[in-house]
N, C-alpha and C positions, 0 to 999 in steps of 0.2 A: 243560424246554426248551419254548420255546414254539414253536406250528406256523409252521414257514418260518424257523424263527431258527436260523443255525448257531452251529457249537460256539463260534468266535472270540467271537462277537455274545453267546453263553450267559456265558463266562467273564471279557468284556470289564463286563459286566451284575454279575455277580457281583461282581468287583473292584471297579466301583463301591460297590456295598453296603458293602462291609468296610469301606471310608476312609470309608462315611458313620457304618457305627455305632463305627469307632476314635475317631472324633472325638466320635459322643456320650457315647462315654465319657470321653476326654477332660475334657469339656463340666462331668461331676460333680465335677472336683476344685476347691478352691477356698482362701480363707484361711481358713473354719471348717473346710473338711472335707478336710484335707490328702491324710488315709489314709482307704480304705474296701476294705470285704470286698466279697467276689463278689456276696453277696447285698443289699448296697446298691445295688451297682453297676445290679443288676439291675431292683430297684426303680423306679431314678431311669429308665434309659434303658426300662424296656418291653422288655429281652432276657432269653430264659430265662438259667437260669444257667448253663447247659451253652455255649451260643453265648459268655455272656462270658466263660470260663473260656476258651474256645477263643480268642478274640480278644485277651485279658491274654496269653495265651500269646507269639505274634507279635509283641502291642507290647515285651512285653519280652526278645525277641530282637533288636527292632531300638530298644530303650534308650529307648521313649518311656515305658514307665511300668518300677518297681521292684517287687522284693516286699520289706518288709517282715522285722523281726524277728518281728513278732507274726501273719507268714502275711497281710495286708493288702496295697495296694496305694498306691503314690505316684506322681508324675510321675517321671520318670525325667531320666536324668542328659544322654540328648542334648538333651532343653527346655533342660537350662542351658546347655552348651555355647553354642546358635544364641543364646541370650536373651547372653551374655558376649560371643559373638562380635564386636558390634558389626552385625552381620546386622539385630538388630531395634533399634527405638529405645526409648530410655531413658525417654523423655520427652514429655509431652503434645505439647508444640514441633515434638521432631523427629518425631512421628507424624504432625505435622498437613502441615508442610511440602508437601511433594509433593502434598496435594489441594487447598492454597493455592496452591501453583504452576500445578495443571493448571486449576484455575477463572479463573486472572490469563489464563491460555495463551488460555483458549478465550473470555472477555471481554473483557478488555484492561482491567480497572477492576479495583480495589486491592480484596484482600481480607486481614481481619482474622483473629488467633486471639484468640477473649476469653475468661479463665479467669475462670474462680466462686472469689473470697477471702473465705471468712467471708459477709458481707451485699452485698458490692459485686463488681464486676466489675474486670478490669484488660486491656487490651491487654497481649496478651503477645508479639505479632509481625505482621507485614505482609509481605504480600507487592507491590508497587506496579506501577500502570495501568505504561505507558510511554507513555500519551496526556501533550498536554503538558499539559491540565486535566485533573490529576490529584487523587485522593483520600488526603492524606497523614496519617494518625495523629500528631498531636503529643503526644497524652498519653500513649504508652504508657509500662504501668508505673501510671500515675495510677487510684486507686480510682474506679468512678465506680458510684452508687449504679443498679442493678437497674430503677426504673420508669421512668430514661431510654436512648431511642433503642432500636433494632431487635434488638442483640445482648441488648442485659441481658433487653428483653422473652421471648428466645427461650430467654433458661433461666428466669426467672418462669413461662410454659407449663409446663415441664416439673418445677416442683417439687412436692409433696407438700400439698396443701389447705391442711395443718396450717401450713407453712412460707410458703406463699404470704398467706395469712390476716396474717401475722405483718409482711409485707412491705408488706401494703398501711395495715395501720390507721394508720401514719405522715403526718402531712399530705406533699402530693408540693407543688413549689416549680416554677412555671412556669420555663422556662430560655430557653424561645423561646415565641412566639404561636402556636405548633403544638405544646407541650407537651400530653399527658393530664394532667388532676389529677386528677378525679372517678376515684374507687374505683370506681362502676359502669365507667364507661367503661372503663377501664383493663381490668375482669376481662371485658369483652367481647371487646375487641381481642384477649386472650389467648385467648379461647376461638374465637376464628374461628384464631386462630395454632397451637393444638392439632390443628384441624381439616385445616388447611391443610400442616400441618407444618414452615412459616417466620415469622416475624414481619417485619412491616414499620415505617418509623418514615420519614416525609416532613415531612423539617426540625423533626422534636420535638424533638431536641439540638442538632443546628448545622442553620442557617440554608441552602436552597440544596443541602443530602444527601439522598437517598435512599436507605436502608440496607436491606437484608434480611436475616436471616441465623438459622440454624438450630439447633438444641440439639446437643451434645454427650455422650455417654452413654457411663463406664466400666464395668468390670466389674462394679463393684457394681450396676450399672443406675441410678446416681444423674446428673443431671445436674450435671456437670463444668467447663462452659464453654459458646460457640458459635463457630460458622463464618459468617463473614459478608460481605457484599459492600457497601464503603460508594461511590457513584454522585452525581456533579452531577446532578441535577434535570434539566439541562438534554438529558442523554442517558438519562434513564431515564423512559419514559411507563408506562402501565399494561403492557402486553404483553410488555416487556420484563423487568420486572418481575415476572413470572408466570415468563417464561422463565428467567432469572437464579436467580428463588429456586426452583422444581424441583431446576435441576440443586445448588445449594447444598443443598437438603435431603438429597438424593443422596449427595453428598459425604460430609456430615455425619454420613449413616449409616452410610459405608461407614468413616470414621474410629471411629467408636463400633463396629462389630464387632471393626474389627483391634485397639481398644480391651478388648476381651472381652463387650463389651454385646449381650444375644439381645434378639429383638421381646417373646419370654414376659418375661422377666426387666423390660423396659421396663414392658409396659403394666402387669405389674402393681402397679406404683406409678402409670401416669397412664395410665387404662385408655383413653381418646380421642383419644390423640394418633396422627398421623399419621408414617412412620417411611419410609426409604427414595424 
């Protein structure tokens, strides 16, 4: 106990701790490493053995992890419960929803979910301004190839050198007079958008847009898609724009944890990028 702290404030303190290291334990299970012994466990999180032997205890009193035929440990049977219940979402879509929603709420200008298919991007949902000059996705659904506009830019950022290398040595095809073509240019933009943690695109794909919008990261830590805000020109100057893509980055990240995505697990595939 510390000097001047009471006992409430001691075991209020405490109880904190336990839900932080339940959850880092938690944190070690995975689709490689379904089951794991005490002393994995221990490893991974940094708790002696004894602490996580204490704490597997409780969790599986209250059904969040199993033990085991062979004396190991697994997620336990209330994670499926909640994950069946219809409680969590199923789906990239249904996850995204509600942070598409609260970013339309608090801008009023339409915002995108764009999912990573193979080499291209796809609109996979919108949420729309209710200004009446409105930003409305016609193509969703439609592949649209990665070095154009603001979305595809913001998962190019966050792919793997090896991957990104692969994406650019393609010749790029103007689409507008604001298009990137040059490979330099292009791996620049991405790297102020790594930095920055959104990418920008002012009428590179349609004419009269300014888009921003930010990466997406699943459990694997791989980028998955982006979050994005596409904006008339004529209502989006610089500041706004700074404003807008923050809180989109934000967003972004906050979909990519509930996604299962840590910061560790990010950078160590894109060790520069900016995250929350």
């Amino acid at each position: 106990m510390e000097q001047g702290e009471s006992v409430a404030e001691v075991q209020r303190r405490n109880g904190v701790q336990s839900i932080d290291r339940a959850v880092a334990i938690l944190r070690c299970f995975d689709g490689r490493k379904p089951e794991l012994g005490i002393s994995e466990i221990s490893r991974s999180t940094g708790l002696s053995t004894s602490t996580v032997h204490r704490l597997l205890g409780a969790m599986q009193e209250n059904q969040l992890v199993r033990q085991t035929g062979t004396k190991r440990y697994g997620l336990g049977p209330l994670l499926m419960q909640l994950a069946n219940s219809g409680a969590m979402p199923r789906s990239l879509r249904e996850a995204a929803l509600p942070f598409m929603t609260e970013l339309r709420d608090e801008f009023d200008e339409t915002i995108g979910l764009h999912e990573l298919h193979g080499d291209h991007r796809i609109v996979a949902a919108q949420v729309e301004s209710h200004q009446e000059l409105r930003r409305t996705y016609t193509d969703i659904g439609v592949p649209i190839r990665l070095a154009y506009g603001g979305p595809g830019k913001a998962i190019l950022a966050a792919l793997p050198a090896d991957e990104l290398r692969r994406h650019l040595t393609e010749p790029i095809q103007p689409i507008t007079t604001a298009t990137t073509v040059a490979p330099t240019d292009i791996e620049r933009e991405l790297q102020a958008a790594r930095l920055r943690g959104y990418a920008e695109s002012k009428g590179q794909r349609t004419v009269g847009i300014y888009a921003v919008a930010a990466p997406i990261f699943d459990h694997t830590h791989r980028v998955v898609g982006a979050l994005g805000a596409s904006v008339p020109e004529v209502r989006m100057d610089a500041e706004r724009a700074q404003q807008i893509g923050a809180r989109v980055r934000e967003a972004a990240w906050q979909l990519s944890t509930a996604l299962g995505a840590t910061p560790e697990g990010v950078r160590a595939i894109i060790p520069d990028i900016r995250l929350g």
